[in-house]
C-alpha positions as protocol buffer text, in pm:
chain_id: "A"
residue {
  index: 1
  type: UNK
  ca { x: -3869 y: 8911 z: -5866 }
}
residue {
  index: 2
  type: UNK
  ca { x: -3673 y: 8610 z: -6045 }
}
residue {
  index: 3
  type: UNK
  ca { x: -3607 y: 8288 z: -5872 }
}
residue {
  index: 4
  type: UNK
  ca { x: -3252 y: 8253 z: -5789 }
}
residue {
  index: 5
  type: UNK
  ca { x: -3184 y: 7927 z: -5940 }
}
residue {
  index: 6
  type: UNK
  ca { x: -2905 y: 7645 z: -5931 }
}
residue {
  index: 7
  type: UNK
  ca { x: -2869 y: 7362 z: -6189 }
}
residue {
  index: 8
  type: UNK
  ca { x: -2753 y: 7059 z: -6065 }
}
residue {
  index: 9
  type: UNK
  ca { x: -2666 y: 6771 z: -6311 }
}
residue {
  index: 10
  type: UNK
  ca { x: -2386 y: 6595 z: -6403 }
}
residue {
  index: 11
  type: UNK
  ca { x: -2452 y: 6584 z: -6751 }
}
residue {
  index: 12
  type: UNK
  ca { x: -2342 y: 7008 z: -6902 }
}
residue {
  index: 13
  type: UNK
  ca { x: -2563 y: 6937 z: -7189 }
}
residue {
  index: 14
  type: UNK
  ca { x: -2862 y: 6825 z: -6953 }
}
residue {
  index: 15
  type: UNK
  ca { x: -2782 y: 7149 z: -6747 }
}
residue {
  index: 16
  type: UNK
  ca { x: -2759 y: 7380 z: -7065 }
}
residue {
  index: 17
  type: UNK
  ca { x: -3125 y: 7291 z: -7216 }
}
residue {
  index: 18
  type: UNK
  ca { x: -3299 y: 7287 z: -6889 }
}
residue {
  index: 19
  type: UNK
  ca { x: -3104 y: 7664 z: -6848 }
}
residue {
  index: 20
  type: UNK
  ca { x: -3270 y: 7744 z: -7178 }
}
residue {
  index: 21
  type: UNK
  ca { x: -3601 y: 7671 z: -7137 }
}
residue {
  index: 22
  type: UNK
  ca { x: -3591 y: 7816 z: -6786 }
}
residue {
  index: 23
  type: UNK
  ca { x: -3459 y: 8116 z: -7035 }
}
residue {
  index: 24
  type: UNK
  ca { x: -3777 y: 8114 z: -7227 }
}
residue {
  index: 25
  type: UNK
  ca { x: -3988 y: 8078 z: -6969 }
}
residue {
  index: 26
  type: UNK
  ca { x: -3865 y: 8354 z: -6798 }
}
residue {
  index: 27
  type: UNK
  ca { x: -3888 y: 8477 z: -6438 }
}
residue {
  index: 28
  type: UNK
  ca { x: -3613 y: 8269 z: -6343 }
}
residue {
  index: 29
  type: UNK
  ca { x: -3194 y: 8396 z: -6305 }
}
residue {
  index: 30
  type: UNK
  ca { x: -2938 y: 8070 z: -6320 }
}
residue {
  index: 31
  type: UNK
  ca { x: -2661 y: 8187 z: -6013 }
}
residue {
  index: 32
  type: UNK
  ca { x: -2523 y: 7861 z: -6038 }
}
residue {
  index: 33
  type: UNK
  ca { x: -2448 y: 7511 z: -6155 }
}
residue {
  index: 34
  type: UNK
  ca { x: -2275 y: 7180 z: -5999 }
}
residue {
  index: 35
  type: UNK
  ca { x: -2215 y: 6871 z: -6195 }
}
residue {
  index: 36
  type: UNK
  ca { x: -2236 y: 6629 z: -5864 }
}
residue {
  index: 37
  type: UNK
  ca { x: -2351 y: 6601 z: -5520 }
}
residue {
  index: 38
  type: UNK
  ca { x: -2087 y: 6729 z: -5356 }
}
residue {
  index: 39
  type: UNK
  ca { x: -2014 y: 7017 z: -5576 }
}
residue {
  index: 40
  type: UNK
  ca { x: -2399 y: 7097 z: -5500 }
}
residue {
  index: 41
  type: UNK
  ca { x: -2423 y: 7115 z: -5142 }
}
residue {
  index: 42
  type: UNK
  ca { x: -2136 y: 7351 z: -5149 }
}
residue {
  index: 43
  type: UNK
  ca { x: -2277 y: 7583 z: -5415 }
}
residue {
  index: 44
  type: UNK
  ca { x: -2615 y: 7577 z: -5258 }
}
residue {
  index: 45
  type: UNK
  ca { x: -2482 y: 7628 z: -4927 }
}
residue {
  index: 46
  type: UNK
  ca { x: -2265 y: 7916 z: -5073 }
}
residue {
  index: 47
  type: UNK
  ca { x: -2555 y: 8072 z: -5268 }
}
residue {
  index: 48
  type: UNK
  ca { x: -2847 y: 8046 z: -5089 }
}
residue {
  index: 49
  type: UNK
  ca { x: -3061 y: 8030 z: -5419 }
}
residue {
  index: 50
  type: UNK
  ca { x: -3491 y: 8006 z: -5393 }
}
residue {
  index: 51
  type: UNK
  ca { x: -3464 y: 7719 z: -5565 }
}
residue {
  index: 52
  type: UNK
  ca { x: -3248 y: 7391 z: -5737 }
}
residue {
  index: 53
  type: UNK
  ca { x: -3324 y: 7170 z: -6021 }
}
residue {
  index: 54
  type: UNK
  ca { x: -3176 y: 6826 z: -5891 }
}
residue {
  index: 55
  type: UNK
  ca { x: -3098 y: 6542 z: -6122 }
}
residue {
  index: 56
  type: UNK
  ca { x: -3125 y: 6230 z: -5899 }
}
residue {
  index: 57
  type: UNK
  ca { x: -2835 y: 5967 z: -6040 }
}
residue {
  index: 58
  type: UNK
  ca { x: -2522 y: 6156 z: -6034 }
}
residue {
  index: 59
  type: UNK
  ca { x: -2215 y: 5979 z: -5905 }
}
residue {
  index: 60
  type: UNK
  ca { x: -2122 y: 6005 z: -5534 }
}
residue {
  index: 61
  type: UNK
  ca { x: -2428 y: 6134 z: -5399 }
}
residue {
  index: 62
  type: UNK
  ca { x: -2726 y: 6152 z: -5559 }
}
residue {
  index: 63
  type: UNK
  ca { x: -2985 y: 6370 z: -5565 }
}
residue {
  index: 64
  type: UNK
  ca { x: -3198 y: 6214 z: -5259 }
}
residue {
  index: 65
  type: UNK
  ca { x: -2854 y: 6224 z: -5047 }
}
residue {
  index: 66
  type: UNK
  ca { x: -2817 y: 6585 z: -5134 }
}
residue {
  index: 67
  type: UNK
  ca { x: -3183 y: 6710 z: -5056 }
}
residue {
  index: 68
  type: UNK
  ca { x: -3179 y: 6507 z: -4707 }
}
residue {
  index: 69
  type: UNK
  ca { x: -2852 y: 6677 z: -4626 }
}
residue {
  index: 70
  type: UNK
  ca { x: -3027 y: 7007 z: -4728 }
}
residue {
  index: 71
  type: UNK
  ca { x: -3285 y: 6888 z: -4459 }
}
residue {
  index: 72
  type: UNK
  ca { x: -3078 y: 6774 z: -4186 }
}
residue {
  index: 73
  type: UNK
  ca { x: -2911 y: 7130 z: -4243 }
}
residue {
  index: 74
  type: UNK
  ca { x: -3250 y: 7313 z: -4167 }
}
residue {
  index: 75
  type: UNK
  ca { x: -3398 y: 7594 z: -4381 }
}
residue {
  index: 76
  type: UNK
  ca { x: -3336 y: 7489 z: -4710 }
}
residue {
  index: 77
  type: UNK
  ca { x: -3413 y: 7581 z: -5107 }
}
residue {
  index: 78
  type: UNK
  ca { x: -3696 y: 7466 z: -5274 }
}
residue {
  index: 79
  type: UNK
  ca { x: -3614 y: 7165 z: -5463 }
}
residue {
  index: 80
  type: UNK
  ca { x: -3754 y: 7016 z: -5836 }
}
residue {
  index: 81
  type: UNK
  ca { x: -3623 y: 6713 z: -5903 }
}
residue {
  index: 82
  type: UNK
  ca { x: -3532 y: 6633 z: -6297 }
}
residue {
  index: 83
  type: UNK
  ca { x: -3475 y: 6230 z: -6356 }
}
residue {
  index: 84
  type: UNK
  ca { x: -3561 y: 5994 z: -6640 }
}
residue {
  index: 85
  type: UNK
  ca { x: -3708 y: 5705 z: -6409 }
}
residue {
  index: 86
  type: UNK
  ca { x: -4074 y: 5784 z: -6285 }
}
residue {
  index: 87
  type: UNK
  ca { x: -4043 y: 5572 z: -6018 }
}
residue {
  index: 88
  type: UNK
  ca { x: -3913 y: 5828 z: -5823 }
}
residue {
  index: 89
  type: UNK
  ca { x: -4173 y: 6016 z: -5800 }
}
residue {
  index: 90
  type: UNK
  ca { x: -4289 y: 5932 z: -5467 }
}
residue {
  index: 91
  type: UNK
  ca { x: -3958 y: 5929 z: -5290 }
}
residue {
  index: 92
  type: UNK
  ca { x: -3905 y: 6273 z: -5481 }
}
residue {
  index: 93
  type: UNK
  ca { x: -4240 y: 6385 z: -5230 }
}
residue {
  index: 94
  type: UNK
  ca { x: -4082 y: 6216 z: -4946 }
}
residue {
  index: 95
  type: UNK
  ca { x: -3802 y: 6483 z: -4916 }
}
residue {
  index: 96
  type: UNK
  ca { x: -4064 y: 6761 z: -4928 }
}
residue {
  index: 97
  type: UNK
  ca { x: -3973 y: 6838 z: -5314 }
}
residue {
  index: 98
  type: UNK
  ca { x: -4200 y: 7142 z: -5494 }
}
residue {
  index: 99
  type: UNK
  ca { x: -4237 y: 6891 z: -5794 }
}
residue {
  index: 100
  type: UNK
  ca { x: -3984 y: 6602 z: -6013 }
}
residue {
  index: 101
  type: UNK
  ca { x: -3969 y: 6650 z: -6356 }
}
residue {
  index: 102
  type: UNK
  ca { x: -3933 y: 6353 z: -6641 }
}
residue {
  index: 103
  type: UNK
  ca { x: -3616 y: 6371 z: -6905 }
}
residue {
  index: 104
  type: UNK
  ca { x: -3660 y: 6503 z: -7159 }
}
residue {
  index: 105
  type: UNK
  ca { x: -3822 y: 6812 z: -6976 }
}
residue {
  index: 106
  type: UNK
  ca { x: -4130 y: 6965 z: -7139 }
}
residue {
  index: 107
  type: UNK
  ca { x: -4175 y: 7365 z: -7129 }
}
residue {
  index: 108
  type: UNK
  ca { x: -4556 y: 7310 z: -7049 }
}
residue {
  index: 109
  type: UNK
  ca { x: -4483 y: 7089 z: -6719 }
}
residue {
  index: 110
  type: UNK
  ca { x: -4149 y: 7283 z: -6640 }
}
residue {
  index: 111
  type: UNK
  ca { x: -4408 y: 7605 z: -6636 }
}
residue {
  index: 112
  type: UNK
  ca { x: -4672 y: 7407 z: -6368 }
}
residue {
  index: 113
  type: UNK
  ca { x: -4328 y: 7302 z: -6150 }
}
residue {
  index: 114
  type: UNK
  ca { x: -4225 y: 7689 z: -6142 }
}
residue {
  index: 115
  type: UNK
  ca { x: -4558 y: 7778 z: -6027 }
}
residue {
  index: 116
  type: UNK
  ca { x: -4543 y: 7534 z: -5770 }
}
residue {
  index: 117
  type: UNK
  ca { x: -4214 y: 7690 z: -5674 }
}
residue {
  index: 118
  type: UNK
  ca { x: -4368 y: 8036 z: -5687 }
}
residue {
  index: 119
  type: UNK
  ca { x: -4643 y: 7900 z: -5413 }
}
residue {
  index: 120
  type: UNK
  ca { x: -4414 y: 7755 z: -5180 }
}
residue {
  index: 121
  type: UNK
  ca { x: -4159 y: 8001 z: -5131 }
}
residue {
  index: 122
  type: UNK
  ca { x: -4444 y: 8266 z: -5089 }
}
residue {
  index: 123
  type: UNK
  ca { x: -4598 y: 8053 z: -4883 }
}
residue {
  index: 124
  type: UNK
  ca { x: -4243 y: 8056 z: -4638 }
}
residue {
  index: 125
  type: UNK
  ca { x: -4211 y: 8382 z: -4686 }
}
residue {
  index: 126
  type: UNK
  ca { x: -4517 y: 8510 z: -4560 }
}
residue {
  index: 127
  type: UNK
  ca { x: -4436 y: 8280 z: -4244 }
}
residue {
  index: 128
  type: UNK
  ca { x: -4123 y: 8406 z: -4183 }
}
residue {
  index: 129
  type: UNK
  ca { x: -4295 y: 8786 z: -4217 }
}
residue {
  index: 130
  type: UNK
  ca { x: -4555 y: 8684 z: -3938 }
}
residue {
  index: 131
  type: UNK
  ca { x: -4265 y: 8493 z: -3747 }
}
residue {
  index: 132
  type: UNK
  ca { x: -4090 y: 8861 z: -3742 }
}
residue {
  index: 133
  type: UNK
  ca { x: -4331 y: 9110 z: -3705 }
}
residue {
  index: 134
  type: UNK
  ca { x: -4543 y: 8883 z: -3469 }
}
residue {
  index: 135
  type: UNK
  ca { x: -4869 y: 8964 z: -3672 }
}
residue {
  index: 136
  type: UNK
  ca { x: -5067 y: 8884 z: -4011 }
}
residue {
  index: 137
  type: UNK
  ca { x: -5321 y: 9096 z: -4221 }
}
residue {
  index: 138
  type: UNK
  ca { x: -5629 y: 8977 z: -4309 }
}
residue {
  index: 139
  type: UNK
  ca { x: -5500 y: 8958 z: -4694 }
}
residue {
  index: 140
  type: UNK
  ca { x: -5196 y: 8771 z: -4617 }
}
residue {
  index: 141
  type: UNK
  ca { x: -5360 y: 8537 z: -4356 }
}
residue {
  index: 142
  type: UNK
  ca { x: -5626 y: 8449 z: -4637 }
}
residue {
  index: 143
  type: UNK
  ca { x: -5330 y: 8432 z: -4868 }
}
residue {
  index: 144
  type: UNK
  ca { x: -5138 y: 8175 z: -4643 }
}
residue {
  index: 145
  type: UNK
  ca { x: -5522 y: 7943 z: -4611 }
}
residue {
  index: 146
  type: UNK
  ca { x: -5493 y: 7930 z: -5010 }
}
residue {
  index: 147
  type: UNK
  ca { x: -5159 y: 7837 z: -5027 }
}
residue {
  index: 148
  type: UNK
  ca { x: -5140 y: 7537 z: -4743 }
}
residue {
  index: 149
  type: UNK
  ca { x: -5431 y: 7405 z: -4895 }
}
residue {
  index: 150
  type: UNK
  ca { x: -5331 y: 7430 z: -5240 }
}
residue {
  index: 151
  type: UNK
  ca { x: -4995 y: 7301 z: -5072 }
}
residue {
  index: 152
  type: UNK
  ca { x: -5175 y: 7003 z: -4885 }
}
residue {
  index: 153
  type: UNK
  ca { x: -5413 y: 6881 z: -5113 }
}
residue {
  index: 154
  type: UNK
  ca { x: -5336 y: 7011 z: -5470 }
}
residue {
  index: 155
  type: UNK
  ca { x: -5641 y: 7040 z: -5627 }
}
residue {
  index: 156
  type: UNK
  ca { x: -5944 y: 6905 z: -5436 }
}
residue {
  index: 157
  type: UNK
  ca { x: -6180 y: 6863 z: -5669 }
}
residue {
  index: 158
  type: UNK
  ca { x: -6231 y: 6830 z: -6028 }
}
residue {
  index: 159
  type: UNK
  ca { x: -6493 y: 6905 z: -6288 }
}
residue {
  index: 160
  type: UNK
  ca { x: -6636 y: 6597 z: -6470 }
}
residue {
  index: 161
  type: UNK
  ca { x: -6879 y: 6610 z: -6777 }
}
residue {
  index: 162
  type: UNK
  ca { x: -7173 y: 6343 z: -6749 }
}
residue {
  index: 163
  type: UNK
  ca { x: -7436 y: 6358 z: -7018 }
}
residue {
  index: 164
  type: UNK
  ca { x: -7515 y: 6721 z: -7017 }
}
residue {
  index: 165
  type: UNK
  ca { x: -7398 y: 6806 z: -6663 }
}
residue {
  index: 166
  type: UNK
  ca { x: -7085 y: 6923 z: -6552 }
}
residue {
  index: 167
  type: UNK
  ca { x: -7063 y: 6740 z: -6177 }
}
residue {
  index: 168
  type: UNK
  ca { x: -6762 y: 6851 z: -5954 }
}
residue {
  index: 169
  type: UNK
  ca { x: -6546 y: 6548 z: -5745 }
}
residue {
  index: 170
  type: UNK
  ca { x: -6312 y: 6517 z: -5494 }
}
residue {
  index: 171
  type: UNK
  ca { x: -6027 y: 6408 z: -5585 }
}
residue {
  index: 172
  type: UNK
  ca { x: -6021 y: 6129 z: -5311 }
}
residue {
  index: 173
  type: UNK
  ca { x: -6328 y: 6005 z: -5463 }
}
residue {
  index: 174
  type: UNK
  ca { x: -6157 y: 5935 z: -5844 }
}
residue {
  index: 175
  type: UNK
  ca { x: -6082 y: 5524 z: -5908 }
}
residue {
  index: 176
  type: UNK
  ca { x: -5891 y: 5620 z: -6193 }
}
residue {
  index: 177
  type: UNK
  ca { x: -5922 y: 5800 z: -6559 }
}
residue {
  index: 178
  type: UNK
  ca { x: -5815 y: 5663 z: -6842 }
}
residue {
  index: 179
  type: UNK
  ca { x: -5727 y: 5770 z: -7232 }
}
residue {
  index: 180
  type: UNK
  ca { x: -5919 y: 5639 z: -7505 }
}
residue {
  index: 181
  type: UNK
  ca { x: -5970 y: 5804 z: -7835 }
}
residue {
  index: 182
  type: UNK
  ca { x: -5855 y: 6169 z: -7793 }
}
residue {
  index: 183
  type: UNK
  ca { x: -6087 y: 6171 z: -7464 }
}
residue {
  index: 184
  type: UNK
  ca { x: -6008 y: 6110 z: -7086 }
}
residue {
  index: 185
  type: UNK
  ca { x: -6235 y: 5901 z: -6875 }
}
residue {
  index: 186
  type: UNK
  ca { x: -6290 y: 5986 z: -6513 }
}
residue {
  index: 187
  type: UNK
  ca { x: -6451 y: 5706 z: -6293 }
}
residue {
  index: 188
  type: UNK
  ca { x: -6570 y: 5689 z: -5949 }
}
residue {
  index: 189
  type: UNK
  ca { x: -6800 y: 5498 z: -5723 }
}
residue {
  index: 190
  type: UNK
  ca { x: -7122 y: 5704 z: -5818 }
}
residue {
  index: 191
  type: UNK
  ca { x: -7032 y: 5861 z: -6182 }
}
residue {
  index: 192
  type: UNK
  ca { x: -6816 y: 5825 z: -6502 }
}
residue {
  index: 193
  type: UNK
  ca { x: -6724 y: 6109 z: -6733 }
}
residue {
  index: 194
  type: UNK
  ca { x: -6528 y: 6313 z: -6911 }
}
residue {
  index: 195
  type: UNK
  ca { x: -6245 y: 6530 z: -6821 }
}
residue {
  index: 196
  type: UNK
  ca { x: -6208 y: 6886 z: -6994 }
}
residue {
  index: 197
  type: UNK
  ca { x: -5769 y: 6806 z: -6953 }
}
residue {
  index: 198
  type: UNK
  ca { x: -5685 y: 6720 z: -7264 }
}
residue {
  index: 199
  type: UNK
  ca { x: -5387 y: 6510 z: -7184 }
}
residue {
  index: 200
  type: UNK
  ca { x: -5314 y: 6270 z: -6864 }
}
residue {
  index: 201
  type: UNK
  ca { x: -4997 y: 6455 z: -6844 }
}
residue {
  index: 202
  type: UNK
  ca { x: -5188 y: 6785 z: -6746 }
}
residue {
  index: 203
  type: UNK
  ca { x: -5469 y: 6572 z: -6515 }
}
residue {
  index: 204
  type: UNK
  ca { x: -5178 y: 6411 z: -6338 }
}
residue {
  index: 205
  type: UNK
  ca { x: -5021 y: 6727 z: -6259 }
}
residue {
  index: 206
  type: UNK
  ca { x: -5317 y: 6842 z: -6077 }
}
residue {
  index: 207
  type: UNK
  ca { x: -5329 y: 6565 z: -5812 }
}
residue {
  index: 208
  type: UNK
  ca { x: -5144 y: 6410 z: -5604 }
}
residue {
  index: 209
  type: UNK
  ca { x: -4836 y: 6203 z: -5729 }
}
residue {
  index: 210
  type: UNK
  ca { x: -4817 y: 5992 z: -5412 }
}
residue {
  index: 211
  type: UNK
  ca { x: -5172 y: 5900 z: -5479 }
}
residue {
  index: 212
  type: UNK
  ca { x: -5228 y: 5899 z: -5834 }
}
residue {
  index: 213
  type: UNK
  ca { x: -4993 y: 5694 z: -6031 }
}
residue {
  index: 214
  type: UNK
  ca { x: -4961 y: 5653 z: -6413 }
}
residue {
  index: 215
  type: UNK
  ca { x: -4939 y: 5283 z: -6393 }
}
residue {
  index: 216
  type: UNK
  ca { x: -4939 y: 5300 z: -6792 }
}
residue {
  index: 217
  type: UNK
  ca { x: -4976 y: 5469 z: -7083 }
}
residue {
  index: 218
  type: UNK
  ca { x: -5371 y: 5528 z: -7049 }
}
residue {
  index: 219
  type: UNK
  ca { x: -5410 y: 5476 z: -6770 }
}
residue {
  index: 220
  type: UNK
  ca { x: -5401 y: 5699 z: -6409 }
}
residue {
  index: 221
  type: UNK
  ca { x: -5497 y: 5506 z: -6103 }
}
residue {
  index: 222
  type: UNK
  ca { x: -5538 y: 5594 z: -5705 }
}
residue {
  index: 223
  type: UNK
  ca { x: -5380 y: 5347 z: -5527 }
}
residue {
  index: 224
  type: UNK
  ca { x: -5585 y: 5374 z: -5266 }
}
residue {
  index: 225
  type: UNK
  ca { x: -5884 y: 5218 z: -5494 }
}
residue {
  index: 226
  type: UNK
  ca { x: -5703 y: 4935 z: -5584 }
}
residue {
  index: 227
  type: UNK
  ca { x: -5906 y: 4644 z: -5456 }
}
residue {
  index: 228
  type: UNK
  ca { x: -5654 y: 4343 z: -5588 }
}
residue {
  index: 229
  type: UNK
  ca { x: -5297 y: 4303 z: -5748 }
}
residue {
  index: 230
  type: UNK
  ca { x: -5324 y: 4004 z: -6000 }
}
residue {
  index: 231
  type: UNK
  ca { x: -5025 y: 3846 z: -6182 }
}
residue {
  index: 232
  type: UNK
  ca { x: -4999 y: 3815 z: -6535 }
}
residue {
  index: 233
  type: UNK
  ca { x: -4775 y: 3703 z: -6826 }
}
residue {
  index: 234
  type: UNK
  ca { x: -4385 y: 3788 z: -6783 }
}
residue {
  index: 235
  type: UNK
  ca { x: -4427 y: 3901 z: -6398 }
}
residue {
  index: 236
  type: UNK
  ca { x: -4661 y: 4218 z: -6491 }
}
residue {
  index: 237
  type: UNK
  ca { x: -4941 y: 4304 z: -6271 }
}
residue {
  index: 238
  type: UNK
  ca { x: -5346 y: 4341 z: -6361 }
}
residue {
  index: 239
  type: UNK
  ca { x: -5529 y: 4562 z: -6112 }
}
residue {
  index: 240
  type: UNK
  ca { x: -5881 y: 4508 z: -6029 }
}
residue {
  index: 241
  type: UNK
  ca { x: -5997 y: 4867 z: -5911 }
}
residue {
  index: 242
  type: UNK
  ca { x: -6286 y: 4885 z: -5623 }
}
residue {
  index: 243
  type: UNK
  ca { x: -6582 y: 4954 z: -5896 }
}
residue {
  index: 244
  type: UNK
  ca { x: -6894 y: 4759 z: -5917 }
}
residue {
  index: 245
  type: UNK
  ca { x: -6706 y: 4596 z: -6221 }
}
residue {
  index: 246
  type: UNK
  ca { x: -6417 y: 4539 z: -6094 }
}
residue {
  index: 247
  type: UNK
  ca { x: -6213 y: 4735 z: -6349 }
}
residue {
  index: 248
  type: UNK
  ca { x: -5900 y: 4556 z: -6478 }
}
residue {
  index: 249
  type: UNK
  ca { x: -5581 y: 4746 z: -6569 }
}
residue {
  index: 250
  type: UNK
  ca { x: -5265 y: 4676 z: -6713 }
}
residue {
  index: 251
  type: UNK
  ca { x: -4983 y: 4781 z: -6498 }
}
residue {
  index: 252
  type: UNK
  ca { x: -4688 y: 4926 z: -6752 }
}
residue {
  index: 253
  type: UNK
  ca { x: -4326 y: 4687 z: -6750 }
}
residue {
  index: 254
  type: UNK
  ca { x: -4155 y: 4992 z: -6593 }
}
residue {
  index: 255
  type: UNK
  ca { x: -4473 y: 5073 z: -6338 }
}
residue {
  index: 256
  type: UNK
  ca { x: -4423 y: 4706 z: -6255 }
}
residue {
  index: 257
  type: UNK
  ca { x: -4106 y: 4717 z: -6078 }
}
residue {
  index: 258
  type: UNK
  ca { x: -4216 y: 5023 z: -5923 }
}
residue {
  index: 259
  type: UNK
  ca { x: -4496 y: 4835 z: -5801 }
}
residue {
  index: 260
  type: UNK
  ca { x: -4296 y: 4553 z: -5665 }
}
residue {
  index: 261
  type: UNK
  ca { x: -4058 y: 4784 z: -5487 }
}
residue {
  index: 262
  type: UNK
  ca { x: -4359 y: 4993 z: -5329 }
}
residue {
  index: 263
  type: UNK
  ca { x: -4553 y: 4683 z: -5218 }
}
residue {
  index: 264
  type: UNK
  ca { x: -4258 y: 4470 z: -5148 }
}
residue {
  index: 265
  type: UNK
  ca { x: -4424 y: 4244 z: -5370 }
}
C-alpha cells in the first residue's frame, strides 16, 4: 500500500522536486501540499495522511511549531523533516520525527527515511491491531520486538574489519570514524578498523543522530566520548576524544555554533 503523503514547504519548487523523487522512488501517493504552517495543520488535520515531509523555516510557524501542535493534538502522522541547517537534527528527534533530511535531498537517503517511515507506521499499526482485538500472534509479536528495537536503538552493532578479521561493535562502544583516502576509520577503546560503508553519509544513517554527530567533513563523533572541548583559532572548537591518544578533531564552522548552542558554551 502507498504512503499517503503531504508536502509541506513554502518554497513550490522545493515541494515539486521532493514530489518527484518521491515519484521515482515509488510507493508513495502526494494527497496534499501546504506552503506554511498554518496551511499545514489544516491540511494534515483534514487528510489524515501516513506521513508529512516538513520543511522547518517557513514563515509563521515553522516546522517544530507545527509537529508539537501535531503532538499536543494526539495521534499524529509520521513526520520527516527536510531543512538545509544540520543543526537541527537533534531537535528534529526531539519531536519524535521518523528521520530530517538535508537540502538538496538525495534519492539514496530519501529511500533510508521512507523505510524508516515504513517501520514506524507498521510498528503503530500492529499496536493499534492488538489494542483492538485484545491479542497478538506469535509472528506479529516477534514482528513488533524487531521493530521497537530497530526503533530504539537503530542499529546496535556494526561490523568492523581489523587485519584479517571482521569483529562486530556496539554502537555505544564507537569514539568516532573518520574519512581518509576513499576508506572510513572506525575507532573504539579496544580496536580500530575499517568500515565496509562506503560513505559517512550511509554510516551516519545507521546510528543514532542524537549521538553521533558529523562535527565535520571527515569526521563522525559520539558525543558521549568526548573527553574535552578545546578552543581554537576564530572561536572553533578541537575535541580531544576519550582514546588512549587523546584523539584531536576539528569541529566544522557550522558544527561550531551547533556546538555552542548544545553545550551552552
Amino acid at each position: 500500500m502507498d504512503l499517503r503523503t503531504v508536502l509541506v514547504d513554502d518554497e513550490q519548487l522545493a515541494r515539486d522536486e521532493l514530489g518527484y523523487l518521491l515519484g521515482q522512488v515509488g510507493g508513495v501517493e502526494v494527497i496534499g501540499q501546504a506552503g506554511n504552517g498554518v496551511e499545514a495543520l489544516a491540511t494534515i488535520e483534514r487528510l489524515h495522511p501516513d506521513l508529512v515531509f516538513l520543511d522547518v523555516q517557513m514563515p509563521g510557524l515553522t516546522g517544530f511549531e507545527v509537529a508539537r501542535r501535531m503532538l499536543d493534538g494526539g495521534p499524529m502522522s509520521q513526520i520527516i523533516f527536510v531543512t538545509a541547517y544540520d543543526q537541527h537534527a537533534i531537535a528534529a528527534f526531539e519531536v519524535n520525527a521518523v528521520d530530517y533530511l538535508l537540502k538538496p535531498v538525495d534519492q539514496a537517503r530519501l529511500e533510508v527515511a521512507l523505510q524508516r517511515a515504513r517501520r514506524r507506521i507498521s510498528f503503530d499499526r500492529h499496536l493499534d491491531r492488538e489494542h483492538v482485538t485484545g491479542s497478538v500472534s506469535a509472528d506479529q509479536l516477534e514482528k513488533i520486538v524487531e521493530l521497537v528495537t530497530e526503533r530504539q536503538s537503530r542499529r546496535e552493532r556494526l561490523a568492523v574489519k581489523v587485519g584479517e578479521r571482521f569483529l562486530l561493535v556496539h554502537a555505544d562502544e564507537i569514539l568516532y570514524a573518520s574519512l581518509a583516502d576513499d576508506s572510513i576509520t572506525v575507532v573504539t577503546n579496544q580496536h580500530a578498523g575499517t568500515s565496509n560503508y562506503r560513505t559517512l553519509d550511509e554510516l551516519q544513517a545507521r546510528l543514532d543522530p542524537a549521538v553521533f554527530w558529523r562535527v565535520h567533513r571527515s569526521h563522525l563523533v559520539n558525543i558521549n566520548k568526548i573527553k574535552e572541548i578545546v578552543p581554537w583559532f576564530s572561536r572553533n572548537y578541537i575535541l580531544r576524544m576519550k582514546d588512549e591518544k587523546a584523539t584531536e578533531i576539528p569541529v566544522s564552522r557550522t558544527q561550531t555554533r551547533r556546538l555552542r548552542e548544545y553545550l551552552k558554551l
